[in-house]
C-alpha positions in Angstrom: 19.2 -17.8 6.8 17.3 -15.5 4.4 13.3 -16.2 4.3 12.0 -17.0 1.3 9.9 -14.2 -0.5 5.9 -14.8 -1.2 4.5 -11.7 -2.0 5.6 -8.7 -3.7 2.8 -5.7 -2.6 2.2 -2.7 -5.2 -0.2 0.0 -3.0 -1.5 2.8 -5.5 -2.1 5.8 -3.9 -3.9 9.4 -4.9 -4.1 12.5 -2.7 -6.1 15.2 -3.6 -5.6 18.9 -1.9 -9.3 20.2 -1.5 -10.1 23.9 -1.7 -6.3 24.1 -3.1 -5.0 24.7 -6.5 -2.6 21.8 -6.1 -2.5 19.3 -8.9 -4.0 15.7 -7.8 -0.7 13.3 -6.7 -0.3 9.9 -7.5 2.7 7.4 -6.0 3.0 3.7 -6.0 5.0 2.1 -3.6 6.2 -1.7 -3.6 6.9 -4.2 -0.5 8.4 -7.4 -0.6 6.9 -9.9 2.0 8.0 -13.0 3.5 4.2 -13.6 4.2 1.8 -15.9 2.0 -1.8 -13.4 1.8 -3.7 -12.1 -0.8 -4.3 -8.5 -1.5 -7.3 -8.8 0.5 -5.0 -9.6 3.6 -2.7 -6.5 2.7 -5.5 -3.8 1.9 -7.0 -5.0 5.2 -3.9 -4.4 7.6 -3.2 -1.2 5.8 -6.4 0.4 5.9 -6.2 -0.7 9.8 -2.8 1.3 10.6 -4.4 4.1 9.1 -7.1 4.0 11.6 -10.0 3.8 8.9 
């Protein structure tokens, strides 16, 4: 049986190469989630499995 879908995540993200002539980058990347959280929730466990 396929699980319903709650959330759609969109994570914005900008990397910047210091003390490099490198152009700034910018992606977005989308996730579909069978969880019911707020962005909050999302921002939260992300930041987390970056270690931050």
């Amino acid at each position: 049986m396929c699980e319903v879908r709650k959330s759609i995540v969109r994570i914005e993200s900008i990397r910047e190469f210091k003390n490099s002539d490198k152009e700034k980058e910018t992606s977005t990347r989308y996730y579909i989630s069978s969880l019911k959280n707020d962005a909050l929730y999302f921002q939260s466990a992300y930041t987390f499995s970056l270690g931050y």
